[in-house]
N, C-alpha and C positions, 0 to 999 in steps of 0.2 A: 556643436558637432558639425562636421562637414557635410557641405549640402549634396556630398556624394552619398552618405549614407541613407539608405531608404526610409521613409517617412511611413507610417502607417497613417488609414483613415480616423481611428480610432485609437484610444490609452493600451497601456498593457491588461488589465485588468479586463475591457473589453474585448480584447483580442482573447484572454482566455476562457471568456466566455460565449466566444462566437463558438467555440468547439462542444457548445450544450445547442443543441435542434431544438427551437421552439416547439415543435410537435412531442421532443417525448417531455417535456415540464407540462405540458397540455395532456398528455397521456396521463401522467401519475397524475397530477390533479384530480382529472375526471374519475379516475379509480377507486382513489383517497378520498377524495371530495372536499380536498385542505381549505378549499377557497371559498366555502358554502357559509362560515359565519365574519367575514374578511372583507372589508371596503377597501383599505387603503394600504395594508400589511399583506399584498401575496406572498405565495408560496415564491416567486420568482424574484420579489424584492428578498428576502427572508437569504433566500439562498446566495442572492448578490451582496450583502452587507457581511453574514457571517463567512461568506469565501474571503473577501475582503481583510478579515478579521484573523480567521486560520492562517492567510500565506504571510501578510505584516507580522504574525504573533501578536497581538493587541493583548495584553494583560487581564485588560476590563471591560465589559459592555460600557462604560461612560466614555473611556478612552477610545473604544472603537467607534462609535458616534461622534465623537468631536474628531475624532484625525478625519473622518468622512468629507468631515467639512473642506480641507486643504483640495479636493478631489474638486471643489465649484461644479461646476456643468459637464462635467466629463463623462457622468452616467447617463446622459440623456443618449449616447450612441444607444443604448440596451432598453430604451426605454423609462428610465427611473427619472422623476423630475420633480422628486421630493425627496431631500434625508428624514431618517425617521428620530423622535423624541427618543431617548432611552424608554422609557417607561411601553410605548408599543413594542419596539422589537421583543421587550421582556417578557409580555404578553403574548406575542406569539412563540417566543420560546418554551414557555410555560403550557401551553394550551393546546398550542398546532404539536398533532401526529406524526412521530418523524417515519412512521412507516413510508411518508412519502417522498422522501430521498431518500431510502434504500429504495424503495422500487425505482426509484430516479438512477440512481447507480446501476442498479440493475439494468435498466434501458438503455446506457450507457456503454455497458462492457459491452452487450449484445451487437451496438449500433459498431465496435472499436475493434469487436473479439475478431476479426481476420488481420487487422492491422496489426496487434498487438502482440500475436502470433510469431512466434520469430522462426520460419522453417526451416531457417539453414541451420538451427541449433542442434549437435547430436552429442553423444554420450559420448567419451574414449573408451568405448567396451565392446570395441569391434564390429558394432552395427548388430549387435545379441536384442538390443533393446532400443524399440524405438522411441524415443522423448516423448512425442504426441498423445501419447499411449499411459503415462507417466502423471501421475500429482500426487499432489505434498499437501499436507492439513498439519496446523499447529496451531496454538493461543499465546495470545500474550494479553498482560493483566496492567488495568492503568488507574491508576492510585488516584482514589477523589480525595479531599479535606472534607466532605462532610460526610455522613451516613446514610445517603439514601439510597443506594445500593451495598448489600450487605459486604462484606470484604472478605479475604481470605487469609487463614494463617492463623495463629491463636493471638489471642488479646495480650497487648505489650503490659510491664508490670506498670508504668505509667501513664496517665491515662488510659483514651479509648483507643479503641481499633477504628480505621479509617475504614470507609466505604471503598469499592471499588468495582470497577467494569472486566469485563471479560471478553475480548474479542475471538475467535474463532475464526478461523479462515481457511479456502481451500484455494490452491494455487498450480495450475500448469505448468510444469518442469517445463517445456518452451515459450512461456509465458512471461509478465513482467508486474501482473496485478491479479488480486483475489475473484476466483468466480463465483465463489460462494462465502457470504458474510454471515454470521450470525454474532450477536450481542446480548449478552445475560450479565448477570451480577456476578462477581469475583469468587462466592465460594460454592458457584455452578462447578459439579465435577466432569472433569472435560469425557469423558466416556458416553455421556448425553449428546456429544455432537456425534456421533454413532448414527443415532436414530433418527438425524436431519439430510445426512447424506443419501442419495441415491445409486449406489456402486452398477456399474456398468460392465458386464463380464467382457474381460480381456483387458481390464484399466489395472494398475500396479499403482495402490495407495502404499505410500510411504511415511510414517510420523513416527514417533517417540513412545515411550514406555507409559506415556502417561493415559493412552487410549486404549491398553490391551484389554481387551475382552475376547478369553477364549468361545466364547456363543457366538456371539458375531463372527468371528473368522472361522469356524465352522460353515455358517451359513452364506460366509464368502466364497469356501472353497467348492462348496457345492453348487452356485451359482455361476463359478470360474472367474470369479476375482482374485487379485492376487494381492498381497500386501507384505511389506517390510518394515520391521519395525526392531524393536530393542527387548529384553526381554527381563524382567524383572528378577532380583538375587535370590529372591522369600519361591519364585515358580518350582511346582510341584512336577516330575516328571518322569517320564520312563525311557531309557535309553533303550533302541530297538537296532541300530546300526552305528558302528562310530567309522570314522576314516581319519588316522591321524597322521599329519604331514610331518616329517623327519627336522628336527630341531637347525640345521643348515638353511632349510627355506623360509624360516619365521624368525631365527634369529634374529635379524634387523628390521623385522617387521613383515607381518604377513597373517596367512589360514594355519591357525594353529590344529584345528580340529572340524569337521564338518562331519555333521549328528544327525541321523531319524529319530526323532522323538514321540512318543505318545502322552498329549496332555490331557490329563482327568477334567472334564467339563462336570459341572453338578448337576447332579439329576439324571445322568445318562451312564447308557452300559459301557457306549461305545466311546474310545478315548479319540483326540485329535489330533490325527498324525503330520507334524508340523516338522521342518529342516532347521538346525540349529548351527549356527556356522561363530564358531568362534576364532577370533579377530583379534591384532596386536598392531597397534597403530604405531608407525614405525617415526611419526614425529616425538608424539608423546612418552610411546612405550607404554602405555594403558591397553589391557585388555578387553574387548567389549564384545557382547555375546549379542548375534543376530538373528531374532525370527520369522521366518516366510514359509508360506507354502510355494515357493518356489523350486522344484526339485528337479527341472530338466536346465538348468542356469549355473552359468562358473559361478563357485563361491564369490570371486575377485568380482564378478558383475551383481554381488548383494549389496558388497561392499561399497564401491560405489554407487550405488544408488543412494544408501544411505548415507552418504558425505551429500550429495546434492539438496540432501533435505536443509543443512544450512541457506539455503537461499531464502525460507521461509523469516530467520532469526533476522539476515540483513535485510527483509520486506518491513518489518518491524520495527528496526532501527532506524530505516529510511524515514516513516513514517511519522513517528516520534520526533525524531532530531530536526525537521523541517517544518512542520503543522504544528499551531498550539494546540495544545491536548494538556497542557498542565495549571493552568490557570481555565476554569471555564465560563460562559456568560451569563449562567444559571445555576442555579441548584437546584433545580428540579428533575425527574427523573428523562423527561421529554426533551427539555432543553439539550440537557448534557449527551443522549444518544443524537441530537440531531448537531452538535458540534462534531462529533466523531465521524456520522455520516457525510457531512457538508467535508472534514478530511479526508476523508476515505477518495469524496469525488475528484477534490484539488493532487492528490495521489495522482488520482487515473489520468486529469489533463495532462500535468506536467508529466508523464511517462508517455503521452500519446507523443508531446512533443518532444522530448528527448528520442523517441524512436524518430522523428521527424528530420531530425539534425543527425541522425547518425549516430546518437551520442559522441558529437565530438566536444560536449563537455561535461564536467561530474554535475552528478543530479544534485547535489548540495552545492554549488556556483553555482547552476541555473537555478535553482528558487530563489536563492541571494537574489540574484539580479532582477528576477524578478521584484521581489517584494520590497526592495528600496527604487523600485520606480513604476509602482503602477498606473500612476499615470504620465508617463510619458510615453511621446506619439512616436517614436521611436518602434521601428517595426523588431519584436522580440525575436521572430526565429532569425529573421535577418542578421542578428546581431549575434546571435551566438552561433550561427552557421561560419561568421565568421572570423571567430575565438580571436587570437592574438594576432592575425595577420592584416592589419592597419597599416595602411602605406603612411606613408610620411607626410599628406594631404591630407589622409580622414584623421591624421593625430593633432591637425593645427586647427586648434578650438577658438582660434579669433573669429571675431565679427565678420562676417562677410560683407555685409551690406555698408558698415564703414568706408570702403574702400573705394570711393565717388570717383574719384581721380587715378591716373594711372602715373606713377613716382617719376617717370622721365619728364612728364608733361607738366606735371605739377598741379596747383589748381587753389582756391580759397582756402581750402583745408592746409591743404599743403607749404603754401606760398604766403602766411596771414599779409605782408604786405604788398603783396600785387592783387591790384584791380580785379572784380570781376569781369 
């Protein structure tokens, strides 16, 4: 490469672990107390190897250990000045508490959460609803090969049913990563992450039919929470106002019908007066029926809102498609939540940086690039800051230092039969 391109101190790998403050690994530690039965496998080595291992995709704990090896002396920028045996990293996968990279993470978003904030982000819904104001919660479920975490679905006619994880997450509609994680076994019903959240009056939660609980958003609306969600076919209810819009305006897609409803809660007199706004989605032509306590808001701003919840499905995808999450370096139940979490973290770097550059490249080519050259001294933001615009100089990958003589003058090299 041309020696116009800038040179970093350190690998890439380092580089993206200088974006972790030694203080908050020092923080969870001392919390956790990961480091209390641990000579020579910290919590800090631990998280440098399996980062290592997530952003390459490494298949195998044996594999991820020996490609370690290609790395020589390049970890010594971070401190590291021993690879480890297969056999210890396995042991502390095995043993060490991953509660402490979640709190790691957690220390993390808290140290990032203003950067990662994006304020110029707003709704097209005429400034009705402010972003900031706005989050999204979903799950997604990630299929193990063995059984130590229960799984979901019924048992195949062949064989077993596979184990599997459950990710739960909650996300900032002007956001770019999870503020709140939680992780359970696969045939956790997601209505349980209900009673983990802390709703904040004047916040508009948005998610899926898969969380409805008429008790809960009772004690949402009476706390002035607001939420949007989907509402199930089998919902039992009482039509109290209907307003139905003239077939010319839904035709090709629109507000079919916007409802007061009373939903019957069990155990109570009193029903839950909820706004039902049904909806014909003018790509598909599917009909979809929407529920909020929302009743001073255009229909058309329910709507929207709930198209925004897709961002949670592509946080998902991102995740998955880029981080190994499918082959894991344990089967233990500690190991596998702390492969997840050690992703989760390599997520948040590579989004801090992507927010760095602008995004002026896709976040699946920057991990690419990344993870086929972590160690090279090659400055990373440098590089993708400057995408495809390579002058004709930084594209001529000859030797530089070759070049002893200059071609008019000539010289030994140049000249083999003239004298020095």
């Amino acid at each position: 490469m041309s020696k116009n391109i800038k040179l970093s101190g350190q690998p890439i790998l380092c580089q993206l672990f200088s974006f972790i403050p030694d203080s908050l690994i020092d923080q969870a530690v001392a919390l956790h107390q990961s480091d209390h039965y641990y000579k020579t496998m910290t919590t800090r080595k631990q998280l440098a190897f399996i980062l290592y291992g997530v952003i390459t995709r490494c298949h195998s704990l044996q594999g991820l250990c020996k490609s370690l090896l290609f790395l020589d002396n390049k970890l010594l920028y971070i401190g590291i000045d021993k690879l480890p045996p297969p056999s210890t990293l396995s042991d502390a996968n095995i043993n060490r508490n991953s509660d402490v990279f979640g709190e790691l993470y957690g220390l993390l978003y808290k140290e990032y959460k203003t950067y990662l904030s994006d304020r110029c982000f707003s709704l097209p819904i005429n400034g009705e609803v402010d972003a900031a104001n706005v989050k999204l919660f979903d799950a997604t479920t990630i299929t193990l090969f063995v059984d130590v975490f229960k799984g979901v679905g019924r048992n195949p006619l062949n064989g077993k049913r596979k184990g599997g994880l459950k990710v739960q997450a909650q996300m900032p509609l002007s956001g770019f990563v999870p503020d709140l994680i939680t992780i359970t076994e696969g045939s956790c019903n997601d209505k349980n992450f209900l009673g983990q959240l802390a709703p904040s009056p004047g916040t508009i939660y948005v998610f899926d039919k898969g969380y409805v609980n008429f008790s809960v958003f009772e004690q949402w609306t009476q706390q002035g929470v607001y939420f949007v969600t989907r509402l199930n076919d089998n919902a039992v209810y009482d039509v109290v106002e209907s307003k139905v819009s003239d077939i010319t305006e839904f035709a090709g897609g629109g507000v079919i019908q916007d409802e007061t409803i009373h939903l019957k809660l069990p155990d109570r007199s009193q029903p839950l007066s909820a706004r039902l706004i049904t909806y014909k989605d003018p790509l598909t032509g599917h009909v979809l029926r929407f529920l909020t306590n929302m009743f001073h808001y255009k229909a058309t701003t329910i709507t929207r809102l709930y198209k925004n919840r897709w961002s949670m499905e592509v946080l998902f995808k991102r995740l998955k498609q880029n981080f190994e999450l499918c082959y894991f370096y344990s089967d233990s139940p500690e190991g596998i939540k702390t492969q997840l979490w050690i992703a989760l973290i390599a997520h948040l770097l590579f989004t801090i940086i992507h927010k760095q550059v602008k995004e002026c490249e896709q976040f699946m080519t920057m991990v690419s690039m990344a993870s086929n050259n972590l160690g090279s001294y090659i400055c990373f933001v440098t590089m993708l800051s400057m995408r495809n615009k390579l002058s004709a100089e930084q594209r001529d990958i000859k030797k530089i230092q070759l070049d002893l003589f200059a071609l008019a003058k000539g010289g030994v090299f140049e000249s083999p039969e003239k004298s020095p």
